[in-house]
C-alpha positions as a LaTeX table, in Angstrom:
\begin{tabular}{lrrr}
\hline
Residue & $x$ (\AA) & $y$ (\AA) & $z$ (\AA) \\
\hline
Unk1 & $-24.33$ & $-2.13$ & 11.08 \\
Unk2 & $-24.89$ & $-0.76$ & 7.21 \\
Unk3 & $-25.32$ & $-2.55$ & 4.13 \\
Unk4 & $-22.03$ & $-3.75$ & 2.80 \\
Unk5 & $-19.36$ & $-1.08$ & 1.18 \\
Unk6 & $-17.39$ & $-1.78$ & $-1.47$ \\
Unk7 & $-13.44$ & $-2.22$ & $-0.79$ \\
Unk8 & $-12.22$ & $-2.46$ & $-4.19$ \\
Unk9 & $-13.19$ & $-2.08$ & $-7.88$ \\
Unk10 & $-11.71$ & $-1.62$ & $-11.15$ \\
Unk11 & $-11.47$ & $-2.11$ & $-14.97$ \\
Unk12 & $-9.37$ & $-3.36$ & $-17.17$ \\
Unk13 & $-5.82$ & $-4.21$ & $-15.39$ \\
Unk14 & $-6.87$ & $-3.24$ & $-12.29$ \\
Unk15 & $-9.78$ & $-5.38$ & $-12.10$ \\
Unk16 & $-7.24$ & $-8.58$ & $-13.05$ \\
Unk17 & $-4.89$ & $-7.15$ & $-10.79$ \\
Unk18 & $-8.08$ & $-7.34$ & $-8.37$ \\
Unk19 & $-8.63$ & $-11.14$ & $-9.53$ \\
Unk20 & $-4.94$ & $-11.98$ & $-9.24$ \\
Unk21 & $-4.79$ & $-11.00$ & $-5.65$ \\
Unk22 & $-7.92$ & $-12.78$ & $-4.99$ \\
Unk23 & $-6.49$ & $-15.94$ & $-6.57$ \\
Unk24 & $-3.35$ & $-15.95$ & $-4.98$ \\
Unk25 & $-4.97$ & $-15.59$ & $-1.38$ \\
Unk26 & $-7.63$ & $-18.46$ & $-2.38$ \\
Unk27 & $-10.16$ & $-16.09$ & $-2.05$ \\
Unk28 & $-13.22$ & $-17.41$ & $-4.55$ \\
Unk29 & $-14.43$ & $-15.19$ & $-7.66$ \\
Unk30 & $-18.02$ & $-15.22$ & $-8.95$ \\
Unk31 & $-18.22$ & $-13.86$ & $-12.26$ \\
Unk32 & $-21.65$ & $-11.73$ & $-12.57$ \\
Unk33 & $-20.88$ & $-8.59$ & $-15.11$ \\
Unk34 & $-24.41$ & $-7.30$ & $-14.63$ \\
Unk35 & $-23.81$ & $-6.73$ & $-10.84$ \\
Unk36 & $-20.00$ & $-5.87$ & $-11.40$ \\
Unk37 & $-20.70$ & $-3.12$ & $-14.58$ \\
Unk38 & $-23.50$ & $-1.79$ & $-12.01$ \\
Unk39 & $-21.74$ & $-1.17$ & $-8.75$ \\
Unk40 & $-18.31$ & $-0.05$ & $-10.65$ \\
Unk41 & $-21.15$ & 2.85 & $-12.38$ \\
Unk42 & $-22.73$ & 3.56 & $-9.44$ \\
Unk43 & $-20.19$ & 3.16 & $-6.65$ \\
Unk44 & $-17.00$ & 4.69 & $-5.28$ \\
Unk45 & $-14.76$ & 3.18 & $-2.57$ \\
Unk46 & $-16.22$ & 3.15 & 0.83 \\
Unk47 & $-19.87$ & 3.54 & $-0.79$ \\
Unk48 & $-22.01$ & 1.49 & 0.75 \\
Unk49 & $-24.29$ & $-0.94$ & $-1.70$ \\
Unk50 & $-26.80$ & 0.91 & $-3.33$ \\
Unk51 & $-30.40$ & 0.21 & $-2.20$ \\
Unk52 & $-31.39$ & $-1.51$ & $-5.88$ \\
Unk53 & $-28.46$ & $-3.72$ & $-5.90$ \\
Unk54 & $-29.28$ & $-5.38$ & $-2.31$ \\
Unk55 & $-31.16$ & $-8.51$ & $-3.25$ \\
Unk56 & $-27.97$ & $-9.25$ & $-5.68$ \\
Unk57 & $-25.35$ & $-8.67$ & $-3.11$ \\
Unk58 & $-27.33$ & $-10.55$ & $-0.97$ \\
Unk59 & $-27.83$ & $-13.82$ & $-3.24$ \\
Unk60 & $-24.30$ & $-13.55$ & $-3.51$ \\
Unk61 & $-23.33$ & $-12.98$ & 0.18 \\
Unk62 & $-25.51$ & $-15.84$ & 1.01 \\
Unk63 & $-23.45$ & $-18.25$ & $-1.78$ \\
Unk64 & $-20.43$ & $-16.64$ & 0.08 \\
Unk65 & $-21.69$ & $-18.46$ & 3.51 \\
Unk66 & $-22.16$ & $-21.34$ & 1.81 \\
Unk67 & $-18.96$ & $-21.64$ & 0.60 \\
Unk68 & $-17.71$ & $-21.40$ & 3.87 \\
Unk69 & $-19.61$ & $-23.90$ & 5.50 \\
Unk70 & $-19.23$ & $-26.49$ & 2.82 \\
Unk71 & $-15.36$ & $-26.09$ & 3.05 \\
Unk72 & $-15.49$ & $-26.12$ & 7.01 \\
Unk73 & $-18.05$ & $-29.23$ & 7.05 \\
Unk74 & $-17.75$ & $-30.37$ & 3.87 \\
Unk75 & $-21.18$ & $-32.19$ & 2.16 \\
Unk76 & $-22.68$ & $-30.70$ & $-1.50$ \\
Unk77 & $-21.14$ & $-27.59$ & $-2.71$ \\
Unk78 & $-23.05$ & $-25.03$ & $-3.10$ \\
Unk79 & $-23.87$ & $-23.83$ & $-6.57$ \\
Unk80 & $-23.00$ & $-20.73$ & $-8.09$ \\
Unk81 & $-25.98$ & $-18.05$ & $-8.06$ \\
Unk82 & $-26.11$ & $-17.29$ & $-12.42$ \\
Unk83 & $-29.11$ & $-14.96$ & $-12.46$ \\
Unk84 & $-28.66$ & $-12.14$ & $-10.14$ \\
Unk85 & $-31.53$ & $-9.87$ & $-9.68$ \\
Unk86 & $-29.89$ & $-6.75$ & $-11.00$ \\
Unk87 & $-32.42$ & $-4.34$ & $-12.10$ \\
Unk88 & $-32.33$ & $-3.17$ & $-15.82$ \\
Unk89 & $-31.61$ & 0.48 & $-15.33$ \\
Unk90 & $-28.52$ & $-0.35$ & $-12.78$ \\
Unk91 & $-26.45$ & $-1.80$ & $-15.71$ \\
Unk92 & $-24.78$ & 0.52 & $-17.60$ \\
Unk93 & $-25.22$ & $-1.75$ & $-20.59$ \\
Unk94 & $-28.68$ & $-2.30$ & $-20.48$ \\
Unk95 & $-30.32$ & $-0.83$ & $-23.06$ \\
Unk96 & $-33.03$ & 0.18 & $-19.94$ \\
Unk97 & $-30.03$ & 1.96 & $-18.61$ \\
Unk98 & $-29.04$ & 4.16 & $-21.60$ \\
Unk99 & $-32.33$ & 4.97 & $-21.89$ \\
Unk100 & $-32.33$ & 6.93 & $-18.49$ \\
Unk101 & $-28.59$ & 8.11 & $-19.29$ \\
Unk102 & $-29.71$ & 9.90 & $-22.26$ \\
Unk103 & $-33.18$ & 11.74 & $-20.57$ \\
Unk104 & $-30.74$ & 13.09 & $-17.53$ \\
Unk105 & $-28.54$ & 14.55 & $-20.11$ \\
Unk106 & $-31.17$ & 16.07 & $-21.56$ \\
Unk107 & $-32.10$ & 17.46 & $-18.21$ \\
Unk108 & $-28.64$ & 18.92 & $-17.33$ \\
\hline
\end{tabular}
């Protein structure tokens, strides 16, 4: 077994149309832009989870298995993970990132 892949993505309408869906089959959302902006940059369907973005998928895989055993056996929800480790260069609006944008266009 590989790291995760990534079934869906989007902007824009497609990533509400992507939250709609997900609402209407009760499936749970966890807002963290950081992680999203970096796997919609460096991602394409299928892709598996880049190796800099595991320790963020993973904090928020583990929340997922909370989730499920809290609404299977009930007791203290989990809480939400709010800083994901997502490092500085991953995030296309980091300034980190645009930094290393603008030296590989200068390499091209």
């Amino acid at each position: 077994m590989g790291a995760p892949r990534v079934v869906a993505k989007g902007a824009d309408e497609v990533a509400a149309k992507i939250r709609e869906l997900a609402a209407e089959h009760k499936v749970p959302l966890l807002e963290a832009p950081p992680l999203a902006r970096a796997l919609y940059k460096h991602t394409d369907l299928g892709d598996q989870i880049p190796t800099a973005l595991y320790t963020a998928v993973a904090e928020v895989l583990a929340y997922v298995f909370q989730l499920r055993a809290y609404a299977k056996h009930g007791g203290m929800r989990p809480h939400e993970p709010k800083e994901l480790d997502v490092p500085p260069e991953m995030d296309p609006l980091n300034p980190a990132s645009q930094k290393n944008d603008s030296a590989d266009g200068a390499m091209q």
